[in-house]
Backbone of each chain as nested JSON, in Angstrom:
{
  "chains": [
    {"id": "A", "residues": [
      {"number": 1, "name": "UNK", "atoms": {"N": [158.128, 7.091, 86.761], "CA": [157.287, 7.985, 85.989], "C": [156.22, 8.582, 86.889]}},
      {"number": 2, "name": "UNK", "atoms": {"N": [155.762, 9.531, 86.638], "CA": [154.561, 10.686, 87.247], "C": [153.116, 10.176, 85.931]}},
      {"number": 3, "name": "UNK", "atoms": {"N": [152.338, 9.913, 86.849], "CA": [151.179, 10.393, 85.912], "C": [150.475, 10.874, 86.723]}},
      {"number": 4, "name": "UNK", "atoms": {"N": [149.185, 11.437, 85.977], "CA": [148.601, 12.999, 86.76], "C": [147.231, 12.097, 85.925]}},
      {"number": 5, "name": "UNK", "atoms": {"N": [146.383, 11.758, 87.152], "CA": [145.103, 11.01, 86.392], "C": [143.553, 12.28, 86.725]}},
      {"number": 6, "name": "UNK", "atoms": {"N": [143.08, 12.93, 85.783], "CA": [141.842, 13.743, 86.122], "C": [140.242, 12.899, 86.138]}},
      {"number": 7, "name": "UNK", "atoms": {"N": [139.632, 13.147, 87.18], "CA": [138.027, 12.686, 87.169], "C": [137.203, 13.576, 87.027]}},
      {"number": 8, "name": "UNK", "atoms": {"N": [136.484, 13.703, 86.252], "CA": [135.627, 14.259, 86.593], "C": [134.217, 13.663, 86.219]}},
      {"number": 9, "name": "UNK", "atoms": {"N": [132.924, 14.332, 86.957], "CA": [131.781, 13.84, 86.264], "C": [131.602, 14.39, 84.982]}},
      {"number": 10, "name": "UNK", "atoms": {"N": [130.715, 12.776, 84.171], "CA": [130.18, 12.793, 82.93], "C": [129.452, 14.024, 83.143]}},
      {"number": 11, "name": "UNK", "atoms": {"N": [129.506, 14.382, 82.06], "CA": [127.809, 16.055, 81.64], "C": [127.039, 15.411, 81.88]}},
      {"number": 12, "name": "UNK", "atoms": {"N": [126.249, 15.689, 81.983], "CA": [124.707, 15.006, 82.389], "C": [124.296, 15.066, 83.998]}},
      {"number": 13, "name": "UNK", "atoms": {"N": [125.882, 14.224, 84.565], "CA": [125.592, 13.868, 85.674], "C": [125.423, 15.06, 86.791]}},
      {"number": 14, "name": "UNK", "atoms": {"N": [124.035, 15.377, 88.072], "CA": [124.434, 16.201, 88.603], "C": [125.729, 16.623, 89.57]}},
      {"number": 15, "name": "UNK", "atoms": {"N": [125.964, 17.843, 89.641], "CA": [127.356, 18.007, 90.846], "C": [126.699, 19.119, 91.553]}},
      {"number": 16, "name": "UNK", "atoms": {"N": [126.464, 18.396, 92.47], "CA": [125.721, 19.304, 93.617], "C": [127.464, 19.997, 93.966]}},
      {"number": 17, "name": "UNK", "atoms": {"N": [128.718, 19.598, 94.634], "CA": [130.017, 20.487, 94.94], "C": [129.897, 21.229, 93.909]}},
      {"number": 18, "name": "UNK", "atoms": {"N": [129.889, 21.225, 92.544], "CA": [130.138, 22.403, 91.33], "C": [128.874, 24.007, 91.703]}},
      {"number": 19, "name": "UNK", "atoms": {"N": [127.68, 22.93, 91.714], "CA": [126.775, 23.874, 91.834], "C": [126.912, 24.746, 93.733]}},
      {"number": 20, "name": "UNK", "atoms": {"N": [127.24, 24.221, 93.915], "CA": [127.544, 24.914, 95.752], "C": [128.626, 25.62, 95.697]}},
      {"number": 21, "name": "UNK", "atoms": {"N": [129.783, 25.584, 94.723], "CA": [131.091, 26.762, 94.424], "C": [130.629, 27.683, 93.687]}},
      {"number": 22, "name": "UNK", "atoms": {"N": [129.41, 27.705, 92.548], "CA": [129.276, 28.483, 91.543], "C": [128.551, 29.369, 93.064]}},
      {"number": 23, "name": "UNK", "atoms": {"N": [127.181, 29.097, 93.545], "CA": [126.803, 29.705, 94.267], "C": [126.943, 30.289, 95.656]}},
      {"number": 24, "name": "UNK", "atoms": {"N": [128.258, 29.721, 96.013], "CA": [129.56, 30.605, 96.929], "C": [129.535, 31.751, 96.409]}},
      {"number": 25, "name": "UNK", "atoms": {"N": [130.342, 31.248, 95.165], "CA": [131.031, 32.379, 94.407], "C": [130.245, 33.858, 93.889]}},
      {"number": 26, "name": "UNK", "atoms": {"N": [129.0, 33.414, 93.848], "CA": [128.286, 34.554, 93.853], "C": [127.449, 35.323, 95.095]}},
      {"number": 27, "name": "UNK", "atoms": {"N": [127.725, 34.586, 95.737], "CA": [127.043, 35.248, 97.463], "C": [128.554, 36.191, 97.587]}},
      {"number": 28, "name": "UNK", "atoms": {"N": [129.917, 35.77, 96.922], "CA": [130.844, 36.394, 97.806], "C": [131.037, 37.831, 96.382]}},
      {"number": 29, "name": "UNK", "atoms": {"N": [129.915, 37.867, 95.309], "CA": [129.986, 39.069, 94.744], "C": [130.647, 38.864, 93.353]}},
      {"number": 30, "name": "UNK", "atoms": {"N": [131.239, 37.732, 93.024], "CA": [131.939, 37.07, 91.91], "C": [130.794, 37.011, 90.681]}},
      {"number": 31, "name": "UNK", "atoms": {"N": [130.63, 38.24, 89.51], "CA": [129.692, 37.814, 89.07], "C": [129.979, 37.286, 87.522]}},
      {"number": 32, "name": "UNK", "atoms": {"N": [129.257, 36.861, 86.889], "CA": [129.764, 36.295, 85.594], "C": [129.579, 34.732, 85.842]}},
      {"number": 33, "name": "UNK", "atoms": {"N": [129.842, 34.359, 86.692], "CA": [130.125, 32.896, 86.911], "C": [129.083, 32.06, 86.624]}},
      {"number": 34, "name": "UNK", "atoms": {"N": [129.151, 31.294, 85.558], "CA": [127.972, 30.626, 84.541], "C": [127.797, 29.299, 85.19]}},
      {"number": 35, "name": "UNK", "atoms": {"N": [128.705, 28.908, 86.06], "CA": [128.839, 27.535, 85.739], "C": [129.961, 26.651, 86.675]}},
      {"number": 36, "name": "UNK", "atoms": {"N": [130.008, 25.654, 87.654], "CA": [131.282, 25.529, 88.173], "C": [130.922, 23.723, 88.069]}},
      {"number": 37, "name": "UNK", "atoms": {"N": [131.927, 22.976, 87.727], "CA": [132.194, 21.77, 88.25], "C": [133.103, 21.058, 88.655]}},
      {"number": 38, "name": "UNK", "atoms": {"N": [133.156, 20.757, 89.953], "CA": [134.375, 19.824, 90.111], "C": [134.633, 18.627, 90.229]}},
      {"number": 39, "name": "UNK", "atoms": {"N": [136.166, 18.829, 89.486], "CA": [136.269, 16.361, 89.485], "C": [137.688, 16.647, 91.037]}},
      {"number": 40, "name": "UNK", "atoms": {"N": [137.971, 15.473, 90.401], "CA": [139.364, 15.126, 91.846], "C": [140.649, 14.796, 90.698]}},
      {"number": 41, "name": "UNK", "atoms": {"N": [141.943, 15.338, 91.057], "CA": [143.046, 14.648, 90.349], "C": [144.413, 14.054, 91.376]}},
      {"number": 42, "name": "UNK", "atoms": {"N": [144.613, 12.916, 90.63], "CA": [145.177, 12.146, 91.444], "C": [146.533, 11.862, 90.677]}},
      {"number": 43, "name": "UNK", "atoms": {"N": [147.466, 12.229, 91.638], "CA": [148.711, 12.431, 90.604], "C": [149.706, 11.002, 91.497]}},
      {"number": 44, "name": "UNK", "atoms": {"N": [150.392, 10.043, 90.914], "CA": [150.673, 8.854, 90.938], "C": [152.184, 8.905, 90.618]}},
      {"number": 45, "name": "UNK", "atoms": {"N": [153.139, 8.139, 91.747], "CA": [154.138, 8.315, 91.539], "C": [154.933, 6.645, 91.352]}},
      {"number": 46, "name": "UNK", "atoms": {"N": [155.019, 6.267, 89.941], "CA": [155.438, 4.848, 89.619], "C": [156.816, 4.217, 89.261]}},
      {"number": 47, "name": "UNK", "atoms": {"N": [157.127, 3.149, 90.329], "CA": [158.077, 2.594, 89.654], "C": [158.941, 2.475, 88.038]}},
      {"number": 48, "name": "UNK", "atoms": {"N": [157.636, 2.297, 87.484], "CA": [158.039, 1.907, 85.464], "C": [158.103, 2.708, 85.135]}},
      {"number": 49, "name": "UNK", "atoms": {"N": [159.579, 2.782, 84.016], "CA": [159.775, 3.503, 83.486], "C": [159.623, 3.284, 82.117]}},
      {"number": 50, "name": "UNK", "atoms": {"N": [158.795, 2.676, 81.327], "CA": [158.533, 2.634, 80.297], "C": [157.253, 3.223, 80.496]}},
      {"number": 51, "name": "UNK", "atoms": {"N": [156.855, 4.46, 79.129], "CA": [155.558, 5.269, 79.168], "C": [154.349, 4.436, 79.222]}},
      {"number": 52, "name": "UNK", "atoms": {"N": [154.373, 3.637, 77.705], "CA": [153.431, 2.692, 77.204], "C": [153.12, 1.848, 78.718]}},
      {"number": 53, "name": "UNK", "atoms": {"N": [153.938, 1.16, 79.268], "CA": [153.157, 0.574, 80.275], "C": [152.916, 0.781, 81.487]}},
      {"number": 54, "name": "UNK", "atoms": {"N": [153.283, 2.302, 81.464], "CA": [152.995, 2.723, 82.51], "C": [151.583, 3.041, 82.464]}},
      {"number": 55, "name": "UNK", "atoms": {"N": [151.532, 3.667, 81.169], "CA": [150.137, 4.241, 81.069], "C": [149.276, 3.194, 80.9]}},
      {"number": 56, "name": "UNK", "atoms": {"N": [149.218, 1.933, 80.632], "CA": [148.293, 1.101, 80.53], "C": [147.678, 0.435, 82.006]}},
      {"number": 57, "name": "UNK", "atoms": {"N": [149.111, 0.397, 83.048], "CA": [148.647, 0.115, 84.458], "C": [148.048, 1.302, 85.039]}},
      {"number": 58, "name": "UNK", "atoms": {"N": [148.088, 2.774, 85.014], "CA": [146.982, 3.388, 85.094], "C": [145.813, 3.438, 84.506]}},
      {"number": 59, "name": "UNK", "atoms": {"N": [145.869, 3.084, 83.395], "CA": [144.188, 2.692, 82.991], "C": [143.428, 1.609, 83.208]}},
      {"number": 60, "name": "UNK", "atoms": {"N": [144.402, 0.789, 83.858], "CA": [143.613, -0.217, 84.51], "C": [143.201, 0.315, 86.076]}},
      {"number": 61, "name": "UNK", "atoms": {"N": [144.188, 0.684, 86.554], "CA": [144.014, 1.483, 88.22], "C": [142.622, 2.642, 87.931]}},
      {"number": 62, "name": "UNK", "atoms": {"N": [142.384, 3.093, 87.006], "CA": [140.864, 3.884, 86.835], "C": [139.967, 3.204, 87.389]}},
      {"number": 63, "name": "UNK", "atoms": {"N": [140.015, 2.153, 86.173], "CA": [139.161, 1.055, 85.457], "C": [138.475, 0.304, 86.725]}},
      {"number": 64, "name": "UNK", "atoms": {"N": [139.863, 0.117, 87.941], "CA": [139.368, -0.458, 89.142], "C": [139.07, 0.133, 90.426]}},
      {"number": 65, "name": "UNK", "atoms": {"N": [139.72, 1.537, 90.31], "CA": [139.951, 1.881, 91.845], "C": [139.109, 3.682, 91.602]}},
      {"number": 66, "name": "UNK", "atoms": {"N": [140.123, 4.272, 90.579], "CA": [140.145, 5.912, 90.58], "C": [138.874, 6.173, 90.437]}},
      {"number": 67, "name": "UNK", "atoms": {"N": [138.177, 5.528, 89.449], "CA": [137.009, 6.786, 88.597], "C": [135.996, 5.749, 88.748]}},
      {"number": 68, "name": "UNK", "atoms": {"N": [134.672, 6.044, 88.8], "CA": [133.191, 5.04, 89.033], "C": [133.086, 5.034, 87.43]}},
      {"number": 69, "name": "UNK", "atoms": {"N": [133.563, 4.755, 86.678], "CA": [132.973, 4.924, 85.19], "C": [131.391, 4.817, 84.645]}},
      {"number": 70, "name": "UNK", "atoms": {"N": [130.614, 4.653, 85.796], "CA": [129.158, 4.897, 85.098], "C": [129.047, 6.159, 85.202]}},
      {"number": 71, "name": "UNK", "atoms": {"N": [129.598, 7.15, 86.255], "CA": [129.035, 8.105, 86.288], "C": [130.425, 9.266, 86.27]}},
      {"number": 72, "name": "UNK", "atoms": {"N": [131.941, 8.903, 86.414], "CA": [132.987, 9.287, 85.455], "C": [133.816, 9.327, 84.554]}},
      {"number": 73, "name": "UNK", "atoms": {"N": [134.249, 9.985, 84.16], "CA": [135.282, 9.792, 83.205], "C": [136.538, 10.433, 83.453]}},
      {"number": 74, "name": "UNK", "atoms": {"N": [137.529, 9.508, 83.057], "CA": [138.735, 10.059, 83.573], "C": [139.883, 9.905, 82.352]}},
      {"number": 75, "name": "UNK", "atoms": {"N": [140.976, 11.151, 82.554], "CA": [141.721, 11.384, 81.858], "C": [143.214, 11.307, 82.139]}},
      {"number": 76, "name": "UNK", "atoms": {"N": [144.538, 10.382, 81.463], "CA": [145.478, 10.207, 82.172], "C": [146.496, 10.83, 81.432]}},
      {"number": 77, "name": "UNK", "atoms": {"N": [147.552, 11.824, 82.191], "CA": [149.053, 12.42, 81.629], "C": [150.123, 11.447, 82.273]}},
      {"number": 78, "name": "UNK", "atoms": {"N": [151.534, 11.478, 81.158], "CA": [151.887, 11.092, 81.802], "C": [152.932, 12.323, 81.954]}},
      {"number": 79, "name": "UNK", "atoms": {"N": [154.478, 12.553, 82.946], "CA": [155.093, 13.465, 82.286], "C": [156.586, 12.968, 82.74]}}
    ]},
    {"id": "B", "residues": [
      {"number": 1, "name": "UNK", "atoms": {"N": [134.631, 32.408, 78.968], "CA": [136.004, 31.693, 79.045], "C": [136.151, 30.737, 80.022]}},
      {"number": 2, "name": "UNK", "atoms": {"N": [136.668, 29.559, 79.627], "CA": [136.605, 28.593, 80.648], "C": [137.979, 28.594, 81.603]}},
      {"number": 3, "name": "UNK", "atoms": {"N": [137.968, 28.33, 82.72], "CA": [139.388, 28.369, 83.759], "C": [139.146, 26.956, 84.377]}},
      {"number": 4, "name": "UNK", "atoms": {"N": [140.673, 26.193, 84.23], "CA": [140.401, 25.32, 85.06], "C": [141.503, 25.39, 86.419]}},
      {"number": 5, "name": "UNK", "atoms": {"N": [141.221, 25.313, 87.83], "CA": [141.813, 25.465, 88.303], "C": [141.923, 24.147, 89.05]}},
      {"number": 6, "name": "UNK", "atoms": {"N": [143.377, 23.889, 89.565], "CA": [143.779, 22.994, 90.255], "C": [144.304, 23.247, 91.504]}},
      {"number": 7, "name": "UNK", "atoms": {"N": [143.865, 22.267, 92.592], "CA": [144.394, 22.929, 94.089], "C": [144.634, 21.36, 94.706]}},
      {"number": 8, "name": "UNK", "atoms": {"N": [146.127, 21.951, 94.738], "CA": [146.854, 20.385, 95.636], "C": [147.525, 20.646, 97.138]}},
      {"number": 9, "name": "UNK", "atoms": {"N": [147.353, 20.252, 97.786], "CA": [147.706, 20.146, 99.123], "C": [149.4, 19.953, 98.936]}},
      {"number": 10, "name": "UNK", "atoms": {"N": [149.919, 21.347, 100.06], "CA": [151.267, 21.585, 99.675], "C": [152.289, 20.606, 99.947]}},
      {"number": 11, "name": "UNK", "atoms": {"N": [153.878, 20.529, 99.635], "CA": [154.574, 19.53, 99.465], "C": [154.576, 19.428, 101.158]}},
      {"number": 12, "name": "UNK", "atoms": {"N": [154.437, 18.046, 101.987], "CA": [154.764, 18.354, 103.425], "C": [153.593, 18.248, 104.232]}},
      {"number": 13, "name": "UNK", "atoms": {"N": [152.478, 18.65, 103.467], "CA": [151.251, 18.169, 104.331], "C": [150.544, 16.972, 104.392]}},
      {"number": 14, "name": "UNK", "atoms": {"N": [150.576, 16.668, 105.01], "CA": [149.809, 15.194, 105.415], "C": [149.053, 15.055, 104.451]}},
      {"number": 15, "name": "UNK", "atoms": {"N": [148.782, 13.774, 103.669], "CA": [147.802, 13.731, 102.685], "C": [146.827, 12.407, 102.258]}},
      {"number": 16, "name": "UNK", "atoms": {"N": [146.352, 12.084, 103.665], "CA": [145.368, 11.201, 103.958], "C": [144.925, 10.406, 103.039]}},
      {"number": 17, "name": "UNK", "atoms": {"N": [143.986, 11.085, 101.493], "CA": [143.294, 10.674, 100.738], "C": [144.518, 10.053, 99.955]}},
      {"number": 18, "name": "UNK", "atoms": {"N": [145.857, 10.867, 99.913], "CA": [146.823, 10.123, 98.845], "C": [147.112, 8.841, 99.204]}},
      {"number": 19, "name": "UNK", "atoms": {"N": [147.445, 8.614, 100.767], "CA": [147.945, 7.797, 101.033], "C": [146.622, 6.085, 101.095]}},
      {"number": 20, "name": "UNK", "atoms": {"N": [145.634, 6.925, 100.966], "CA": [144.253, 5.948, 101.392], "C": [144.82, 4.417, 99.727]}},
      {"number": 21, "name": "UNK", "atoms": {"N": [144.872, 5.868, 98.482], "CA": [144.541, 5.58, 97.414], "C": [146.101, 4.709, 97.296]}},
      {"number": 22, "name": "UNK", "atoms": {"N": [146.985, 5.005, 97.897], "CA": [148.171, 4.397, 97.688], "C": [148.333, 3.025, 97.975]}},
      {"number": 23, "name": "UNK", "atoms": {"N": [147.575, 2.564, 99.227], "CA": [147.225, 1.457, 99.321], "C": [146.376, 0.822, 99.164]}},
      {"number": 24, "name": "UNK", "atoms": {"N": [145.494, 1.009, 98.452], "CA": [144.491, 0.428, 98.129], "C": [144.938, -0.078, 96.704]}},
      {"number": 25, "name": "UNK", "atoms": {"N": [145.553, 0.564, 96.064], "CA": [146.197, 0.085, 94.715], "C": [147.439, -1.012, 94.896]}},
      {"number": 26, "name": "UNK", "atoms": {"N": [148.195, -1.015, 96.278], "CA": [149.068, -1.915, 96.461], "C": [147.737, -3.254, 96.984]}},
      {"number": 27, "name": "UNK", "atoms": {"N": [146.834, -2.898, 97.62], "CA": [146.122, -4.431, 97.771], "C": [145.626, -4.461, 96.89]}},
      {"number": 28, "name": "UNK", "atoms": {"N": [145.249, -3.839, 95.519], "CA": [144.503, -4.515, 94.629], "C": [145.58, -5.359, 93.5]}},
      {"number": 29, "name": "UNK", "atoms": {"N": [146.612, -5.094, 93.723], "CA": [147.938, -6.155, 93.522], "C": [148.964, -5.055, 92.42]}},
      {"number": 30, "name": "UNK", "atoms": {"N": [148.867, -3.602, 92.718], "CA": [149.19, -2.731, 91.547], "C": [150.656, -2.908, 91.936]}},
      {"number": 31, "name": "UNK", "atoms": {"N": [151.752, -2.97, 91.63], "CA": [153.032, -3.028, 92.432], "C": [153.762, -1.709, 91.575]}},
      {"number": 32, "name": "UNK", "atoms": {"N": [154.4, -0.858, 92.759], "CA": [155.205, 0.075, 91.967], "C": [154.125, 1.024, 91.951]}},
      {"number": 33, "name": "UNK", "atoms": {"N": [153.792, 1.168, 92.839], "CA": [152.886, 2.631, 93.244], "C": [153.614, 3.307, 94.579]}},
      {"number": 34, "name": "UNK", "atoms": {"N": [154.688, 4.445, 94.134], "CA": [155.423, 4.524, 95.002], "C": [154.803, 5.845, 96.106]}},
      {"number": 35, "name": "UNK", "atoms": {"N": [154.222, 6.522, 95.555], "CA": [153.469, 7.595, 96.032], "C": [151.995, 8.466, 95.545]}},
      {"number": 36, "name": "UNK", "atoms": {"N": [151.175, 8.651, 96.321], "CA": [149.759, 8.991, 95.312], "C": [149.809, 10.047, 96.13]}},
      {"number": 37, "name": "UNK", "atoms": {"N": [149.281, 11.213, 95.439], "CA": [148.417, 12.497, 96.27], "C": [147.333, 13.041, 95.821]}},
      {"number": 38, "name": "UNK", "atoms": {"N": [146.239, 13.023, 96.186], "CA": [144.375, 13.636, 95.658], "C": [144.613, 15.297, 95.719]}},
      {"number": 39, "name": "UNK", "atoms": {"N": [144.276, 15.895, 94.816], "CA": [143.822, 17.205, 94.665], "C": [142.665, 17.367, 94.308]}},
      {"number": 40, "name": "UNK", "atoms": {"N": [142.144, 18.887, 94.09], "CA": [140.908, 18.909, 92.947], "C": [140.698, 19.649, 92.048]}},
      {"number": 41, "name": "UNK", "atoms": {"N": [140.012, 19.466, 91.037], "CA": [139.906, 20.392, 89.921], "C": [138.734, 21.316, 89.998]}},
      {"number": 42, "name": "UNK", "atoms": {"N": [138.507, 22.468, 89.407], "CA": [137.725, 23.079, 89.336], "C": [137.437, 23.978, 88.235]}},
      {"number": 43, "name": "UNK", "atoms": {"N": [136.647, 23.205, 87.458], "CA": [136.223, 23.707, 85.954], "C": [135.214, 25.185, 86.054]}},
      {"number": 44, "name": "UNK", "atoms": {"N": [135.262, 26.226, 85.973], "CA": [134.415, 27.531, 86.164], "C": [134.566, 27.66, 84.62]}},
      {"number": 45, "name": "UNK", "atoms": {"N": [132.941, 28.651, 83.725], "CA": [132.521, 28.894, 82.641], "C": [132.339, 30.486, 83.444]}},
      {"number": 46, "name": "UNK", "atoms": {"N": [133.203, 31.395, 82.322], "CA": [132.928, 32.715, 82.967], "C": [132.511, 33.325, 81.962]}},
      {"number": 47, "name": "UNK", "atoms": {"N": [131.541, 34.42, 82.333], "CA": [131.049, 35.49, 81.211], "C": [132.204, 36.285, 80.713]}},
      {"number": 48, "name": "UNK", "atoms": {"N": [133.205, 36.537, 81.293], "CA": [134.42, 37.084, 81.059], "C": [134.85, 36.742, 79.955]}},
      {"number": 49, "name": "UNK", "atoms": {"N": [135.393, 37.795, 78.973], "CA": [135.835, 37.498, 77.303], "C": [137.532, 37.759, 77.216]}},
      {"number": 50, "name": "UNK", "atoms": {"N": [137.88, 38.483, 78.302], "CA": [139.3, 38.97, 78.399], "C": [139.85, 38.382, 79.455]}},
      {"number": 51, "name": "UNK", "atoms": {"N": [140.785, 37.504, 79.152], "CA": [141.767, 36.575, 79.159], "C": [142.444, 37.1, 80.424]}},
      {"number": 52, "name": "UNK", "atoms": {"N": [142.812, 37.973, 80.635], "CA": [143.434, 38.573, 81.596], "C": [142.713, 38.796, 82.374]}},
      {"number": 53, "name": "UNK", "atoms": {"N": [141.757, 39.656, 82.416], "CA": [140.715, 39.961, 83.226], "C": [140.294, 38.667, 83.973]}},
      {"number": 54, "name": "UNK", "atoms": {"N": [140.165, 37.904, 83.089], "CA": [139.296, 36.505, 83.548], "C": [140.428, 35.985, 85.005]}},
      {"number": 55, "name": "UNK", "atoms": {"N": [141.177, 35.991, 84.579], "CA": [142.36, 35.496, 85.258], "C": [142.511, 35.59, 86.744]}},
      {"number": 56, "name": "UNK", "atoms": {"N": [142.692, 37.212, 86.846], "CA": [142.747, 38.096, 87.844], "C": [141.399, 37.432, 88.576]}},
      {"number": 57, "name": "UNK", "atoms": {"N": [140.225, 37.634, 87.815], "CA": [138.875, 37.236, 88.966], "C": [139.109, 35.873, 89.664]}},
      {"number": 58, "name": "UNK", "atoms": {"N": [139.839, 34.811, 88.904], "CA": [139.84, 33.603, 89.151], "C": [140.906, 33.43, 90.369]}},
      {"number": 59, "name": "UNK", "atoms": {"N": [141.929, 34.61, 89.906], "CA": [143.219, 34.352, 91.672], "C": [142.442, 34.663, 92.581]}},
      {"number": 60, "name": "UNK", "atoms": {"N": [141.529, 35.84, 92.156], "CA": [140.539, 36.159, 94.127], "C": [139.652, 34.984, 94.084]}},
      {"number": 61, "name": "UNK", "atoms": {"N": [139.366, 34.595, 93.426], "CA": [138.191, 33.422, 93.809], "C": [139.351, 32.523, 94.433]}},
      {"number": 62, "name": "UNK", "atoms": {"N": [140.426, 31.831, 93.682], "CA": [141.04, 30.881, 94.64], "C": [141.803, 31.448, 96.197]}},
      {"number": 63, "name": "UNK", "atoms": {"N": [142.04, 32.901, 96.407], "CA": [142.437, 33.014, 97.544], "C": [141.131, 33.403, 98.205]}},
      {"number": 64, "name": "UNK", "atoms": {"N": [139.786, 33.792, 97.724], "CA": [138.975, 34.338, 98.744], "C": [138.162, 32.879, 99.313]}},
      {"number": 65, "name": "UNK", "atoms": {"N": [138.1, 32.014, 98.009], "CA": [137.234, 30.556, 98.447], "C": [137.361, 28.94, 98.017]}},
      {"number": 66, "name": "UNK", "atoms": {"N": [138.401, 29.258, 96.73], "CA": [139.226, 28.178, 95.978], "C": [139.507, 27.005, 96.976]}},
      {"number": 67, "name": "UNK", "atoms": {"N": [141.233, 28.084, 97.542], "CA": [141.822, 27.079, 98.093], "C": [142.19, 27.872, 99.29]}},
      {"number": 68, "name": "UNK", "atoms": {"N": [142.573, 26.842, 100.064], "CA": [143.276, 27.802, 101.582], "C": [144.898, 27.248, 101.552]}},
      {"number": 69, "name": "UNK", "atoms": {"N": [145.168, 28.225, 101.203], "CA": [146.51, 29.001, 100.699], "C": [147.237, 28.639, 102.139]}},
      {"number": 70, "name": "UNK", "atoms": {"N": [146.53, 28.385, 103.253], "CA": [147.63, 28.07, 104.143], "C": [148.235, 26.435, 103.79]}},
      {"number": 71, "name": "UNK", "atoms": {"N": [147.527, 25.8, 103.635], "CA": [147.972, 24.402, 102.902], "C": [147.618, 24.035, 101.944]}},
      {"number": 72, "name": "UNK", "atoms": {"N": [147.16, 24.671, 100.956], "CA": [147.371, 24.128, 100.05], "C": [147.79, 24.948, 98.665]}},
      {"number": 73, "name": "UNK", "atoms": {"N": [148.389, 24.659, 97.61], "CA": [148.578, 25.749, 96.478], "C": [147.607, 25.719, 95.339]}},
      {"number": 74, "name": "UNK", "atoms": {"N": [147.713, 26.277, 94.193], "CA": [146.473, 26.42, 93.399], "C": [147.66, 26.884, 91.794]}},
      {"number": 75, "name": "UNK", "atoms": {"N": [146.718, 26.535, 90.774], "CA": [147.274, 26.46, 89.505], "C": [146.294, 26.829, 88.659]}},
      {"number": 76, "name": "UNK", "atoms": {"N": [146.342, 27.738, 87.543], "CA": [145.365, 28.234, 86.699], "C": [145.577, 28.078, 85.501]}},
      {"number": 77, "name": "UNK", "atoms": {"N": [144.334, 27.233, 84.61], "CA": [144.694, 27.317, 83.469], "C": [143.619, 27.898, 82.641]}},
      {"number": 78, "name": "UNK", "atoms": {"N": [143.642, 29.187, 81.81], "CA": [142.572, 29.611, 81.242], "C": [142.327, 28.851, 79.565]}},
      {"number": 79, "name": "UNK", "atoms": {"N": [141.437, 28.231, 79.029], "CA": [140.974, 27.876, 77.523], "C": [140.171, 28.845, 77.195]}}
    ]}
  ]
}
């Protein structure tokens, strides 16, 4: 199975990378641009082929490795 | 309109961070982690109301500062 795990930071938290693309993006003339943040996605290529537990050993692999959960949150596909 | 764009390092290129995360999940005892690869996301909030329009601004942003198109590819999803 493939799962495709997304991080990104909680709202709140600052993102100095989001805020340094928004303000790229407007030095290079891009205007409109309200707003930029970026997470990391980490796409995982697993032995199991059952969904259910596949997806549960990625939510433990977050839980321990992928995402800092005080200050992300992360979201898992499987496909 | 919100765009989220995704930029993964193409099939073939060395992929350091995947491979970091690949083992680090085999020593944390994950078994059946046969391959990992890191990309990133990039959430942009545009003043843009037309869908299309929006779109178009978002391919020059990923070829002018997104992603570098020599290694790596890019994926757009507009909400």
């Amino acid at each position: 199975m493939r799962a495709k795990v997304t991080v990104m930071l909680k709202t709140g938290v600052l993102d100095p990378q989001g805020k340094a693309i928004a303000a790229a993006l407007g030095a290079l003339g891009f205007e409109g641009v309200q707003g930029a943040r970026q997470g990391k996605i980490i796409e995982l290529d697993l032995a199991e082929t059952d969904a259910a537990t596949a997806r549960e050993q990625v939510e433990e692999m977050c839980r321990q490795l992928l995402a800092n959960t005080v200050i992300e949150s992360y979201a898992i596909e499987m496909e």
